[in-house]
N, C-alpha and C positions, 0 to 999 in steps of 0.2 A: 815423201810420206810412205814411210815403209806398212804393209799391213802383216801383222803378226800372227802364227798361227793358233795363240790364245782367244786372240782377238775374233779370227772368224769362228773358232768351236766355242766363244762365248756367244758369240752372233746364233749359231746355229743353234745353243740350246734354247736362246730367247723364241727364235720360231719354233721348234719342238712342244714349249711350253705353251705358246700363246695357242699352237693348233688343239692339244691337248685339253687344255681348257675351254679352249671354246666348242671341242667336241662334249664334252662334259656338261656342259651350263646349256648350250644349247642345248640337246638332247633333252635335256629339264624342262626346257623354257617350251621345246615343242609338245611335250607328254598336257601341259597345259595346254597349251594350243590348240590341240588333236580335237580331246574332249570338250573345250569353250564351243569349237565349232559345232562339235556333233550335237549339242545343246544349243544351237541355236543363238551363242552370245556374240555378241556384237564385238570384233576384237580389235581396238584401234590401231594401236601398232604391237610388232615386235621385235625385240630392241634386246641385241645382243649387247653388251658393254652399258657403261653408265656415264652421263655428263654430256659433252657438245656431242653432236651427233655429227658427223664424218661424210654419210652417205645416207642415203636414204630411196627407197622406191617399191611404190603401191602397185600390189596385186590385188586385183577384187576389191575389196573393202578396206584392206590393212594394209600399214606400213611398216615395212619390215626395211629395219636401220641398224647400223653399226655407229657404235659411240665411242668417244676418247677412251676411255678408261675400261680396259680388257678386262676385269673382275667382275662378273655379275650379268646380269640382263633381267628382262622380265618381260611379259607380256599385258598391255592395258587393256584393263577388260572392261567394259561399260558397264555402271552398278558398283565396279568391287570395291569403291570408296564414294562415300557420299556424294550426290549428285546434284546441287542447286539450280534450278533452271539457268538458263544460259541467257533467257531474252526475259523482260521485265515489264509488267505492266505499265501503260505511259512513256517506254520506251520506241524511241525513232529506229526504225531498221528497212534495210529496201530485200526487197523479192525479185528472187529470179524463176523465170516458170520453162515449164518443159512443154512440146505441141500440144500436151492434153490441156493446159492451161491449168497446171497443178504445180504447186511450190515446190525446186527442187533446191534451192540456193535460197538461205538467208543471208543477208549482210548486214554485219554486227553494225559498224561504223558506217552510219549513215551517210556521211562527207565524205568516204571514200570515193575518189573521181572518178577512180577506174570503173564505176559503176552507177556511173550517172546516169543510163540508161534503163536503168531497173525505177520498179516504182517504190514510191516512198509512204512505207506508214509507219501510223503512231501505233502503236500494240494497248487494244483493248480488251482481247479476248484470245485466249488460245489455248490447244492442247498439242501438245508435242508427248504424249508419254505413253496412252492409253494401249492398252493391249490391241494383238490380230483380231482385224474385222470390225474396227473401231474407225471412223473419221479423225482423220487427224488436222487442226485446221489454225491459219491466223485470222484472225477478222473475218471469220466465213471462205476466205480462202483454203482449200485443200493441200493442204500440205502431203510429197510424199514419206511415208517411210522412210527412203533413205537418203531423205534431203538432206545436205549440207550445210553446216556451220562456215561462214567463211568471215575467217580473224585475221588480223596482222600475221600471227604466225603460221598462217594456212587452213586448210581445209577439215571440219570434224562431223564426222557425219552425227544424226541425233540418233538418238537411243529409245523407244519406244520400249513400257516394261518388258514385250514378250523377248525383246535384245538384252536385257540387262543382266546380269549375274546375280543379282537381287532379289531377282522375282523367280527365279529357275525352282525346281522341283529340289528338295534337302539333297536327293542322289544326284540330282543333275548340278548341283554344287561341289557336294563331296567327292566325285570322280573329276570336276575340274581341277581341284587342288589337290588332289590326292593324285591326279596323271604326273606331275612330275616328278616326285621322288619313284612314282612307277617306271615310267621310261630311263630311269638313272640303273633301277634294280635292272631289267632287260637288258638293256646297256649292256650292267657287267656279267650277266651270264652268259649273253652272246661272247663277248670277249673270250671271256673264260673255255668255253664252247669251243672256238678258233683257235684256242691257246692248245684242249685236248687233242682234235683234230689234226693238228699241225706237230704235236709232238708224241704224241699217243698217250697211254695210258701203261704205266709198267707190271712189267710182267713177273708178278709174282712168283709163278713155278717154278721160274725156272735160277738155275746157281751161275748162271752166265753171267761177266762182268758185262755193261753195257757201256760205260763212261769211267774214267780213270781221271781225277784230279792230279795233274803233275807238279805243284806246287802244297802237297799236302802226303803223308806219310805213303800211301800205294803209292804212288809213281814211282818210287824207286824198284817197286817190284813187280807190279801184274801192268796190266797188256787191256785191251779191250777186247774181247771174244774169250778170254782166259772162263775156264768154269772154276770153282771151288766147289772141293773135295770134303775138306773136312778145317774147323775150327777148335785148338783148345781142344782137339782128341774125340771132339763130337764129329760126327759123320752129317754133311748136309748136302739136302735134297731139294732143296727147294730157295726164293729168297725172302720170301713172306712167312708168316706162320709161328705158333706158342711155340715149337719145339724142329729142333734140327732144320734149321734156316738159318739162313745169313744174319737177318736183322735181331731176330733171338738171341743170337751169340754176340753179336755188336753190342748191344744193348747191356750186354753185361759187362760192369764194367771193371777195368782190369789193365795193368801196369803194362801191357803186352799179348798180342796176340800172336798162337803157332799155328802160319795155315796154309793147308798142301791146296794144290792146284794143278789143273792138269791145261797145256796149253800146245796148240796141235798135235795131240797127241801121246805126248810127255809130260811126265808127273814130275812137279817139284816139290820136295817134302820139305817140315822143319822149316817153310819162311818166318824168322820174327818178323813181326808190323808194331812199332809203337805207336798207339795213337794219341791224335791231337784231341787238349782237352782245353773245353771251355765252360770258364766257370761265370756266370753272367750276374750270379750275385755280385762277385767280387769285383768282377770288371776287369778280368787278364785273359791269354789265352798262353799256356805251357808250352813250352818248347821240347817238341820230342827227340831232338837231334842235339843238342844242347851237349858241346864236352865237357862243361863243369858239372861237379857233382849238385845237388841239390835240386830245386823245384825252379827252373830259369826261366822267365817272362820269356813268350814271343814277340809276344805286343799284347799293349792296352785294350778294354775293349770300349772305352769310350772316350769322346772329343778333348775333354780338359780334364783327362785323366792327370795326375803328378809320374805315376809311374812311366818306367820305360823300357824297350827290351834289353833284353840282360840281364835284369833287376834278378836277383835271389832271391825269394822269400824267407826272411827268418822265424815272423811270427805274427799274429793274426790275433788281436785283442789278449795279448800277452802269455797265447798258445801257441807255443814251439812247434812249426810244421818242419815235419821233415818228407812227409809221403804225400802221392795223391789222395793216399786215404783218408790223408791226415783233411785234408782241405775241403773233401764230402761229407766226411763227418760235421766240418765245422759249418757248412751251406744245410746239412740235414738238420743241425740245431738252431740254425739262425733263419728258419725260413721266413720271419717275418721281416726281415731284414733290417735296416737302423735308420735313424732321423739327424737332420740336423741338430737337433739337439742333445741327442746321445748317437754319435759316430761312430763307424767301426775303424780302429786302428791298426794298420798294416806297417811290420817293420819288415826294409828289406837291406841286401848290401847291395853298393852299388859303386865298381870301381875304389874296392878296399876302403867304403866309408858305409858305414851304418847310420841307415835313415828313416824315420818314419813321417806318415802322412795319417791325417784322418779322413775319414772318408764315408759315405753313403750306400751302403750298399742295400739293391733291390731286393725288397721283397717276391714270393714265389707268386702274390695274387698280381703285380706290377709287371710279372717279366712273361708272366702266362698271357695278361692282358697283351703284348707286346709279338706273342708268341714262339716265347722262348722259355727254355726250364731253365733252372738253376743252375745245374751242370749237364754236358754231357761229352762226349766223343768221337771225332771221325777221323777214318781214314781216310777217306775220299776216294771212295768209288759209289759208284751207281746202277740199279737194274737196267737189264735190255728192256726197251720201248717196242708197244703192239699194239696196234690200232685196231680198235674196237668202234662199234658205233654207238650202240646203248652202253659202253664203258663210260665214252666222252663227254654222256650227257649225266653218268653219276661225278663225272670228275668235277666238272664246269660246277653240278650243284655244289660237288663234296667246297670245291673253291670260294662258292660265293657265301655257303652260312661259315665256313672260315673266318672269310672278312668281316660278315654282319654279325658274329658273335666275337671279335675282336674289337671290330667299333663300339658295340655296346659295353663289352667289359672295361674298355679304357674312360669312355663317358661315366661310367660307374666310378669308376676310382677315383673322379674327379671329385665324389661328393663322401666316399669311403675310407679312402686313405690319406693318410699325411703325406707320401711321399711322392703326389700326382698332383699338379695343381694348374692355374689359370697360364703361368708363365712357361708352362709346357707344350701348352697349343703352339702349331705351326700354323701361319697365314699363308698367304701369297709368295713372299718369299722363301720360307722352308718346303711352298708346295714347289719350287721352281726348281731348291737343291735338291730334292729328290728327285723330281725330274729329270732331270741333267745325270745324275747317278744312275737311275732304270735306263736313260737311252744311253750310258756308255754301254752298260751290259748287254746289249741287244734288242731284237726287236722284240723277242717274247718278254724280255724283263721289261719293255716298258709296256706292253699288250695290258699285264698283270698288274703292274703300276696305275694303267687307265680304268681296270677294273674296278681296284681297289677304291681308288676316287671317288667313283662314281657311286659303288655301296655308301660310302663316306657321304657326299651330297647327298643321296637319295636321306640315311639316316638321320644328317643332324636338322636338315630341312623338315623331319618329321616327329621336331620334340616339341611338346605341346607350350611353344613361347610366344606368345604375339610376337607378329610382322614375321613370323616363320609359318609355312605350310602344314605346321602341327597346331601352332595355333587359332587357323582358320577350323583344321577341322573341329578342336575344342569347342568351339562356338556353335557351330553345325550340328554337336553333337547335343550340347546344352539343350538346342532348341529341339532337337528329335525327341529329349526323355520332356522338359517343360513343356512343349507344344504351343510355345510363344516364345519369339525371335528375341534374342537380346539388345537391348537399345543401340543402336547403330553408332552414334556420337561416342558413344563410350569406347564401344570396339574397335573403331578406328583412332583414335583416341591413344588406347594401349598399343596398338598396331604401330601409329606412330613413334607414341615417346620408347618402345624398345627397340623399333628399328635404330634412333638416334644411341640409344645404348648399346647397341650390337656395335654400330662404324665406330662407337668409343675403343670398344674392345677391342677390335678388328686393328684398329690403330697401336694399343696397348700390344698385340702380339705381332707383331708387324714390326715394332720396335725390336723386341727382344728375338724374332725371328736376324735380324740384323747384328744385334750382339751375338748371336750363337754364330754367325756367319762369317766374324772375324776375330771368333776364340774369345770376345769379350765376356762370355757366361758359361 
């Protein structure tokens, strides 16, 4: 049996992903956790994964267990679903007591042998639930506080109101549920934070090249340490800034750039740089080195594009491209881009045959959401890096409403646009190809990867849906302005039946996460 090196860098990226996520969901699962405790709620277990449970082992009060199914966890918190007594009037159960000769063990199943030593009653009177400072009792027997439940399936301790999630103060609820999309947002500014720290912060003032793309139009000409002098006959000073800087001059866009540079010491005038242009409406990226005459495909820019490199463009919804200009123009009039049902048509040649396709192209509110423009250009290079310390924490921020106003804007689209919809959500398995793509790139690509997650968990875990985090606090909220709780039966109830609608879904994009995975969409 030969082992292949597919096989272990498939290996490897399944542990990548699973640590990944479980760093993610846990993180969640504890921000719950944290707050249940400091409120005093009784927490039964906590339970990374879902289904058979694998391991298990109690600390204090709670059981903290790993389960088959790596997607998900949660933590059980006494109260946060309706609570029926557990022992029954006229019910047989035996007692186990503690040296004070206080109940600290009940036993449900009375015929259980293992417990033939305990005594046996008939339950005619009890409380198990009353608040701190209250007797808690069976048959005149004291029961403690944090007597145990003991069931075929093991041990539950009982839940007296002042333990329950139910009876807690509105704030001592709503920071329960609301800790973990919290701990998910910390999460990713730490990240992000680590991410500044670790690479710095760039350094605007300065015209120093800091990084050189050698697979992109500079590599063929500047150097790393190399300054720029001057762009396009503009003199620059700086690589930030409206005027006579780097990015000012990049920014405009233009068939070719003439840029002197001075590199230890010696001046090189007159470099052309063509640069590489990418038009994200369209879905291609230009070829700046290209020996045929016209507009030549690098490559596509997306999966199950028809196009391919080489491709020529001839014409664009039956406008003759012949220039870049020709092709911003036509992204500057189309920005709202096309439907399946009215396509944009692209003719191109391709090995001496003339072809067209129809095709989809993104609107400018779809690819912003995505965070990309319509078009633009790089050379590929990049400013020198300087570590700051109040830099790292505007970066880390400038990073994380990045992500939190890109989440929001694509959730938007879902409900805004036609050309956004349910079968574009990724599950588990597109969270896993991406994964596997952040850890080729390294460790900071996948740092910012783990960031972005975790924004992502934190925000959609806080859209006002039963059996999501948004939609407990809906409820918590109802009852802050009514100043009377919502029927309980009801809200658990909706709790339920959209969880079972959520794992429909989740199943629904899980599918089509699987056709996108082998070209079939």
């Amino acid at each position: 049996m030969f082992i292949t090196l597919s096989f272990i860098t498939t290996l490897w990226n399944i542990i990548i992903f699973l640590v990944v996520l479980g760093v993610v969901i846990c993180i969640h699962e504890l921000g719950h956790f944290f707050f249940a405790k400091r409120a005093g709620i009784l927490c039964h277990e906590f339970s990374f994964g879902m289904g058979p449970r694998l391991w298990s082992k109690k600390f204090g009060e709670t059981v903290f267990s790993i389960r088959a199914i790596p997607f998900g966890g949660y933590v059980s918190m006494a109260g946060e679903e309706i609570e029926a007594d557990i022992i029954k009037i006229g019910q047989k159960i035996r007692l186990g007591f503690d040296g004070n000769n206080e109940v600290n063990r009940i036993i449900l199943n009375s015929s259980d042998t293992n417990y033939n030593d305990f005594i046996e009653v008939k339950v005619e009177e009890y409380d198990l639930s009353s608040e701190e400072g209250t007797r808690l009792y069976i048959n005149g027997y004291t029961v403690k506080r944090d007597a145990m439940y003991v069931t075929k399936k093991g041990h539950l301790q009982i839940a007296p109101k002042d333990r329950s999630f139910t009876y807690k103060t509105r704030w001592q609820r709503f920071i329960t549920t609301f800790g973990g999309p919290l701990m998910n947002f910390i999460l990713a500014f730490f990240v992000y934070l680590i991410i500044a720290f670790a690479i710095g912060v760039p350094n605007g003032a300065s015209p120093e090249i800091g990084e050189v793309d050698m697979n992109m139009p500079a590599g063929e000409h500047f150097q790393a340490g190399d300054i720029i002098l001057s762009i396009n006959d503009v003199n620059i000073t700086s690589w930030d800034g409206e005027t006579n800087s780097i990015s000012s001059e990049l920014n405009k866009m233009a068939d070719f750039y003439v840029v002197d540079f001075e590199r230890d010491g010696i001046t090189y005038e007159d470099i052309v740089v063509y640069p590489q242009y990418y038009f994200y409406t369209l879905g291609f990226v230009l070829d700046p080195d290209a020996s045929d005459p016209g507009l030549i495909l690098l490559s596509p820019l997306y999966v199950n594009s028809e196009l391919q490199s080489g491709d020529r463009i001839i014409s664009i919804d039956g406008i003759p491209m012949n220039t870049i200009s020709d092709l911003i123009d036509f992204s500057n009039d189309n920005i709202e881009g096309s439907t399946e049902e009215n396509p944009t048509n692209i003719e191109i040649e391709r090995d001496g045959e003339i072809l067209d396709f129809d095709f989809i192209a993104y609107g400018e509110d779809v690819l912003s959401a995505m965070g990309y423009e319509s078009y633009y250009s790089k050379v590929g290079i990049t400013s020198t890096m300087k570590f700051s310390f109040f830099g790292s924490f505007g970066s880390a921020w400038s990073s994380f409403s990045h992500a939190g106003s890109t989440i929001f804007r694509t959730i938007g689209l879902m409900f805004t646009s036609n050309q956004v919809g349910v079968g574009d959500l990724s599950g588990f398995v597109g969270i896993f190809s991406m994964t596997s793509q952040a850890a080729a790139n390294g460790i900071i690509s996948l740092l910012a990867w783990v960031g972005l997650l975790s924004v992502n968990l934190g925000i959609v875990n806080l859209l006002p849906i039963p059996a999501l985090d948004g939609g407990r606090i809906v409820f918590i909220g109802y009852e802050a302005i009514t100043k009377r709780r919502p029927n309980q039966k009801v809200e658990n109830l909706l709790h339920t039946v959209m969880f079972f609608l959520l794992m429909a879904l989740l199943v629904f994009i899980t599918y089509n996460d699987i056709l996108r995975l082998f070209g079939l969409k």
